[in-house]
MARKOL-618613 format. One line per 4 residues: number of its first residue (from 0); their letters; for each residue z, y, x of C-alpha. Coordinates in nm, 2 decimals. Last residue first. Layout:
BEGIN
NUM) A) Z Y X; ...
This chain:
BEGIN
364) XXXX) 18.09 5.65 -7.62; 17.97 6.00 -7.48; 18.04 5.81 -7.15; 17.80 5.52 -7.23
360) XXXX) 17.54 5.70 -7.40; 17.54 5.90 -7.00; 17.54 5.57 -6.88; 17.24 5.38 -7.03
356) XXXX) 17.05 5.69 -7.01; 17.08 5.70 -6.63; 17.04 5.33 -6.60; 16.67 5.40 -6.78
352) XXXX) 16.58 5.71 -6.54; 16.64 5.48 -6.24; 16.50 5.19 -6.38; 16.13 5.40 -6.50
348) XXXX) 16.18 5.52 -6.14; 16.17 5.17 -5.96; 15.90 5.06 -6.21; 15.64 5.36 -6.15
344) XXXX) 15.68 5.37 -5.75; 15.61 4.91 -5.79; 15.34 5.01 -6.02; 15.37 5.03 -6.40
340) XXXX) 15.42 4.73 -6.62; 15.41 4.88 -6.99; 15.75 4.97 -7.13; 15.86 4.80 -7.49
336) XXXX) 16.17 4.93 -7.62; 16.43 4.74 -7.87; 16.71 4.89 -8.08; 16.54 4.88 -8.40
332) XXXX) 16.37 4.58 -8.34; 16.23 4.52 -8.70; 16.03 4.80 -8.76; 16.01 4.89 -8.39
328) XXXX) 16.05 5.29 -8.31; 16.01 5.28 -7.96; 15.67 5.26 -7.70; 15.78 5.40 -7.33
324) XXXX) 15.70 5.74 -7.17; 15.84 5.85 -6.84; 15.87 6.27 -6.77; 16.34 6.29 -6.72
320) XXXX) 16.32 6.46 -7.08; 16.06 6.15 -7.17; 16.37 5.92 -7.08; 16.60 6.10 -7.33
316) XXXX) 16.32 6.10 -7.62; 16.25 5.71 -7.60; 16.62 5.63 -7.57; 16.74 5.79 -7.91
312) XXXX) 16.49 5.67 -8.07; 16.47 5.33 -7.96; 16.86 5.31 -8.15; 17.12 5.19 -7.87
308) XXXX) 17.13 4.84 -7.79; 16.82 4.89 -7.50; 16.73 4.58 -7.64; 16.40 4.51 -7.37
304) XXXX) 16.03 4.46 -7.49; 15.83 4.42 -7.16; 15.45 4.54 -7.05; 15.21 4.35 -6.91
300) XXXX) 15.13 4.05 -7.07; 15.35 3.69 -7.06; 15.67 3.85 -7.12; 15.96 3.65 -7.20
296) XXXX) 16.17 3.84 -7.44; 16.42 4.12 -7.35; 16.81 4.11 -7.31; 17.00 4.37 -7.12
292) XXXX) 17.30 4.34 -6.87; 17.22 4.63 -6.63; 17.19 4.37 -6.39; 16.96 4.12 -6.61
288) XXXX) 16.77 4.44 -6.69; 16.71 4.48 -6.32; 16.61 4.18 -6.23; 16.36 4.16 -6.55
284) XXXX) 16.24 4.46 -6.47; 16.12 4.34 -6.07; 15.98 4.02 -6.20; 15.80 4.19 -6.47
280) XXXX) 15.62 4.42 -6.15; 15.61 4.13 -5.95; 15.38 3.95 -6.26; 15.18 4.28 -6.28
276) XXXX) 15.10 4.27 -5.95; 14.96 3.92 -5.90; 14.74 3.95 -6.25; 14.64 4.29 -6.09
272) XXXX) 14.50 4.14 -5.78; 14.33 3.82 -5.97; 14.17 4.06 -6.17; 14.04 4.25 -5.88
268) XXXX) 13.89 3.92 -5.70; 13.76 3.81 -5.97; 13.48 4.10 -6.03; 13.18 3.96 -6.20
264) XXXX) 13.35 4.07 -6.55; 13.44 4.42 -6.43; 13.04 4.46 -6.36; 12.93 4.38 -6.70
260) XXXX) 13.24 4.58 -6.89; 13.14 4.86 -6.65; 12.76 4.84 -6.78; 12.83 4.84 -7.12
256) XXXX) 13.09 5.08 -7.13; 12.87 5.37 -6.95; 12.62 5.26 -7.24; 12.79 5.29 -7.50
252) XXXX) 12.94 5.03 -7.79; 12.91 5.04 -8.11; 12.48 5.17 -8.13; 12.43 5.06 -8.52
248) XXXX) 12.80 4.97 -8.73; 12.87 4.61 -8.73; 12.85 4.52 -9.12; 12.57 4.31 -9.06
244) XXXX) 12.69 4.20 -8.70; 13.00 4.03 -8.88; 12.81 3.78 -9.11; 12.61 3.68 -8.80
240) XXXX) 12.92 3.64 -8.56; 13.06 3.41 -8.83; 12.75 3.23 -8.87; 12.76 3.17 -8.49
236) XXXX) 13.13 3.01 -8.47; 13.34 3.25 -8.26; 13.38 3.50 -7.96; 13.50 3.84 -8.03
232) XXXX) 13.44 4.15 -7.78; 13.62 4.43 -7.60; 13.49 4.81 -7.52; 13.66 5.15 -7.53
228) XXXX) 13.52 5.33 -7.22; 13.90 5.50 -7.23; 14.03 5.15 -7.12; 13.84 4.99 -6.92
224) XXXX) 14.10 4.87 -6.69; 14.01 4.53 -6.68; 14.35 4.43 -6.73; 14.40 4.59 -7.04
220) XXXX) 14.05 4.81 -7.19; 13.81 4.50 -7.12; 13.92 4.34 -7.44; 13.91 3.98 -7.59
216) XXXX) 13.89 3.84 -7.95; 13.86 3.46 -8.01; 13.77 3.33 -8.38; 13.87 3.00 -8.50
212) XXXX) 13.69 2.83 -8.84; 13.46 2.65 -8.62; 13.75 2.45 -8.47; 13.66 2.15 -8.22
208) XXXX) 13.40 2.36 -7.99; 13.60 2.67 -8.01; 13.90 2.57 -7.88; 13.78 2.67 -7.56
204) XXXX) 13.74 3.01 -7.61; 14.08 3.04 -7.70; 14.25 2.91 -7.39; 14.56 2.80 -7.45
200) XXXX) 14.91 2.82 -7.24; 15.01 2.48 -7.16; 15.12 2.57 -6.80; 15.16 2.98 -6.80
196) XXXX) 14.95 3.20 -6.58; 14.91 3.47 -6.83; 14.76 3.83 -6.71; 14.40 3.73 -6.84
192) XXXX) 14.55 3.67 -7.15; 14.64 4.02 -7.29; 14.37 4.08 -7.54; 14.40 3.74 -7.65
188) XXXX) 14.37 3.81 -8.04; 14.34 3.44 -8.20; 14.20 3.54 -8.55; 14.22 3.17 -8.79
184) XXXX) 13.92 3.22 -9.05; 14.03 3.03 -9.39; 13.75 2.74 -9.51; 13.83 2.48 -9.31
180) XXXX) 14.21 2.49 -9.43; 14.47 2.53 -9.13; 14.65 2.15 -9.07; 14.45 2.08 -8.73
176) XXXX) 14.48 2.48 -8.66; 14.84 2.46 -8.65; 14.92 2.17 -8.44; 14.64 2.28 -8.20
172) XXXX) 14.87 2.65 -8.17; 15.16 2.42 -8.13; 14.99 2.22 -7.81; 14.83 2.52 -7.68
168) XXXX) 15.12 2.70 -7.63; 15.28 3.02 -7.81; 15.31 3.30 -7.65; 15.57 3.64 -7.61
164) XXXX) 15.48 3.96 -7.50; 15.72 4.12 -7.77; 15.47 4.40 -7.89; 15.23 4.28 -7.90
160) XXXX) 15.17 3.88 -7.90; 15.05 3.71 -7.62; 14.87 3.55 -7.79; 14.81 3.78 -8.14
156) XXXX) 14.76 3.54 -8.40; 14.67 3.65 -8.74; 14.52 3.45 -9.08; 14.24 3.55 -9.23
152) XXXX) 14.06 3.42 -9.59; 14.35 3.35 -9.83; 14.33 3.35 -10.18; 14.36 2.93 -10.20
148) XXXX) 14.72 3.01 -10.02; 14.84 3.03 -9.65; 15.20 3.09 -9.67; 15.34 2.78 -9.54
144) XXXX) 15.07 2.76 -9.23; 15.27 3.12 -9.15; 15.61 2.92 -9.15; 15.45 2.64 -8.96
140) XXXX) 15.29 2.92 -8.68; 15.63 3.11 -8.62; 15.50 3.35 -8.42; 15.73 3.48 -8.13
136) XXXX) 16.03 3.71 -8.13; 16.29 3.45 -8.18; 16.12 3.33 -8.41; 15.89 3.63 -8.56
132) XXXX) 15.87 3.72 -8.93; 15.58 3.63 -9.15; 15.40 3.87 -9.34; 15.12 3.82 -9.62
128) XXXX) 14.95 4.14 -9.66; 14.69 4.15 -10.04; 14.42 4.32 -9.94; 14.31 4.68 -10.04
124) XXXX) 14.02 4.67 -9.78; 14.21 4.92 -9.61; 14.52 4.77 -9.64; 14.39 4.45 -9.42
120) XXXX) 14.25 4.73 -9.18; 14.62 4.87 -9.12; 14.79 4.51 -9.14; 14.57 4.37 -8.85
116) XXXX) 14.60 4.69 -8.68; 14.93 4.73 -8.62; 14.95 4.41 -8.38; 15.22 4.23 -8.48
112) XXXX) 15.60 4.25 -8.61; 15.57 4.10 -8.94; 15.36 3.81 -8.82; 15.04 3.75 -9.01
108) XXXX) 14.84 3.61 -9.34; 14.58 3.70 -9.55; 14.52 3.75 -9.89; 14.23 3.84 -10.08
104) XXXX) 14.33 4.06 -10.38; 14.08 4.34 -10.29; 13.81 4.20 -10.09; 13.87 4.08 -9.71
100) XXXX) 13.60 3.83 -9.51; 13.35 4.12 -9.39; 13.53 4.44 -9.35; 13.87 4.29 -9.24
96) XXXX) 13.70 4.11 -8.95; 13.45 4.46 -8.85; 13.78 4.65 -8.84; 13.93 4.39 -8.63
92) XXXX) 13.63 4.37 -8.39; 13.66 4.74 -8.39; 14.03 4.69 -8.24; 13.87 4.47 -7.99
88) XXXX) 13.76 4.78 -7.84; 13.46 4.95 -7.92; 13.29 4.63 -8.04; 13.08 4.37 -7.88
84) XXXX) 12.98 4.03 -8.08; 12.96 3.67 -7.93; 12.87 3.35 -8.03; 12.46 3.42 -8.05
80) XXXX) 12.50 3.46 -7.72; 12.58 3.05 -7.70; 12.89 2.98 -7.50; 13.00 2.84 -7.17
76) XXXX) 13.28 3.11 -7.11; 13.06 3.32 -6.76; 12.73 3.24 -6.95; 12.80 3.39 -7.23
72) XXXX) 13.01 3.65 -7.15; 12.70 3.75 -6.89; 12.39 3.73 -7.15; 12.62 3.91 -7.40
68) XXXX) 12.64 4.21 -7.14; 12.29 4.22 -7.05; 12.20 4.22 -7.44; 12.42 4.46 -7.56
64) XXXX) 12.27 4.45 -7.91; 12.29 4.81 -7.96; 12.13 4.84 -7.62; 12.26 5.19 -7.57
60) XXXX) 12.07 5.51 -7.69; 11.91 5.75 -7.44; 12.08 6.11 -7.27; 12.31 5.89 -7.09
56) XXXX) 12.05 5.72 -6.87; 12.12 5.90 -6.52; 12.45 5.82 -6.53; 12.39 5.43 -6.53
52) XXXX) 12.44 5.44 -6.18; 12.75 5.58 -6.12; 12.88 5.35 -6.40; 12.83 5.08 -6.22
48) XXXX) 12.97 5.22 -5.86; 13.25 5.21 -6.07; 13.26 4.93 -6.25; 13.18 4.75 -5.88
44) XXXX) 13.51 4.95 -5.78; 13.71 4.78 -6.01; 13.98 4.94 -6.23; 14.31 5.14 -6.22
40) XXXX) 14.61 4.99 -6.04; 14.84 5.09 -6.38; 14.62 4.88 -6.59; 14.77 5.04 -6.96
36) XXXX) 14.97 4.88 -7.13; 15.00 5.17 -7.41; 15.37 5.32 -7.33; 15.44 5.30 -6.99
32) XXXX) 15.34 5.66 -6.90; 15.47 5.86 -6.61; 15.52 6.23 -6.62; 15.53 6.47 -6.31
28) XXXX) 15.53 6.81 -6.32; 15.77 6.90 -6.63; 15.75 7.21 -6.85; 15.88 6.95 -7.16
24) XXXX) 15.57 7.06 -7.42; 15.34 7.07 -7.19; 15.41 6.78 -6.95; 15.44 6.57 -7.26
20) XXXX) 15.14 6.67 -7.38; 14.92 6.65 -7.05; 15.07 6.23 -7.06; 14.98 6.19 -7.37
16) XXXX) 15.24 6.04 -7.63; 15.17 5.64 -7.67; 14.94 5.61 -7.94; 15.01 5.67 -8.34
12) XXXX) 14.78 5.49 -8.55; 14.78 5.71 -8.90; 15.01 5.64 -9.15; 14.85 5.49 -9.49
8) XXXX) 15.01 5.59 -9.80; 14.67 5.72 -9.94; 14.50 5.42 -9.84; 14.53 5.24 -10.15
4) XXXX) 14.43 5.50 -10.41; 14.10 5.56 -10.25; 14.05 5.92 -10.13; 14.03 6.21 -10.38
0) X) 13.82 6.52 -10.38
């Protein structure tokens, strides 16, 4: 049996290395991972006492519409429910994006060092990938207006973008959309922006009113800390959200995820706490990596991308010998790591371990 030609090449998504593997395979007892941005201070308590008592219900279906949770989103952003659409993890919502709007030969456009999955759906639907490469590690929205075409139907922007943290604000991303044709779907991917408290930095949702060819995606899995429920959500023009929901696979989201998400959302208080941390926690890196004399790029999520200025390679395996876990291997930052904000135990130890590499590839010259 064969597969469709075009996917054969594919790779498969590759996450940061388990924790219980790494531990395994390297006899160690303690292993610390900073490689998928994940909410190192956990997630809130009224998720928690949520999902305690939802357990009784597991053996039924989920809402497949999530009604309670659209009903909140709605009313927490100002929107209609009929704007929104639930996925398991905004990563879905990108499947579900590529599914409707892509046909083999569309084109569509994105930065060359992105989100993974905008290319790896885009491929799947045996579209043809426009890529645009960073500025100074952050989109360069004229040179991706440049590219669009009369074949394309999605164009890409991850604020803050992933890996390199960076933004663009609200007056260039308005430049942009003002000149973007009516009829091509612009894909803003906030999935970090709850940690950004930047002047001029956009809100998406808000934009929505004046662009109705704008879609806004949003996760629970980052600072939420919702991650292994798998839930996030797109907000957009109503006849988009229709279109999507009819290739939105039945029952998406669970129940447990449901009910969290729904609880996280009424919880200010803990996002505010994280937001706080994290931005102490990139405070403290960026201190040390000026001492150690390494560049990075502005970070504006939770996690840092730092020019170690040896190969990624190299420094990904010798600080997983001392147990911590960072993302290398960057297509076009050879040399460049990205470490997820851990806590203040997690950062001073991710440092230590990172100077020790530093020197020892110093000494063997």
């Amino acid at each position: 049996m064969q597969p469709k030609s075009n996917i054969v090449h594919l790779p498969v998504y590759q996450p940061g290395k388990p924790v219980d593997d790494v531990k395994r395979e390297l006899g160690l007892e303690e292993v610390i991972k900073l490689a998928s941005n994940e909410n190192p201070f956990g997630y809130s308590e009224q998720a928690k006492a949520a999902i305690i008592n939802e357990l009784g219900q597991i053996s039924t279906y989920p809402d497949g519409a999530s009604f309670e949770l659209t009903a909140a989103v709605a009313q927490k952003f100002g929107v209609e429910p009929n704007q929104i659409i639930f996925g398991t993890g905004s990563s879905d919502i990108i499947l579900m994006l590529a599914r409707t709007y892509l046909a083999p030969g569309d084109e569509t456009v994105m930065a060359d060092e992105t989100f993974s999955q905008y290319k790896h759906n885009a491929e799947i639907e045996n579209a043809r990938i426009i890529e645009v490469p960073l500025k100074n590690g952050k989109h360069d929205l004229s040179a991706m207006l440049a590219k669009i075409t009369d074949r394309t139907k999605l164009v890409w922007v991850c604020n803050p973008n992933n890996p390199t943290g960076t933004i663009v604000k609200e007056d260039e991303l308005t430049t942009f959309l003002d000149q973007v044709p009516k009829d091509v779907l612009v894909v803003l991917d906030e999935a970090y922006c709850e940690f950004v408290n930047e002047p001029g930095f956009p809100d998406g949702i808000k934009l929505l009113k004046k662009y109705r060819n704008l879609i806004v995606l949003r996760t629970f899995s980052k600072i939420y800390g919702l991650a292994s429920l798998r839930i996030g959500y797109g907000i957009g023009h109503a006849d988009v959200i229709q279109y999507m929901n009819q290739v939105r696979e039945p029952f998406n989201t669970n129940r447990l995820a449901q009910v969290a998400a729904k609880a996280s959302l009424a919880d200010d208080e803990f996002v505010a706490f994280c937001r706080e941390q994290n931005r102490a926690g990139i405070e403290y890196l960026y201190s040390h990596f000026d001492r150690l004399g390494l560049s990075y790029f502005p970070a504006f999520g939770n996690f840092v991308m730092v020019d170690t200025k040896l190969p990624s390679a190299e420094v990904f395996q010798a600080l997983l010998r001392r147990g911590l876990i960072v993302r290398p291997r960057w297509t076009y930052y050879p040399t460049h790591i990205r470490v997820s904000v851990g806590t203040p135990e997690q950062n001073e130890k991710f440092i230590a371990a990172l100077e020790q590499v530093l020197q020892e590839a110093a000494v063997r010259g």
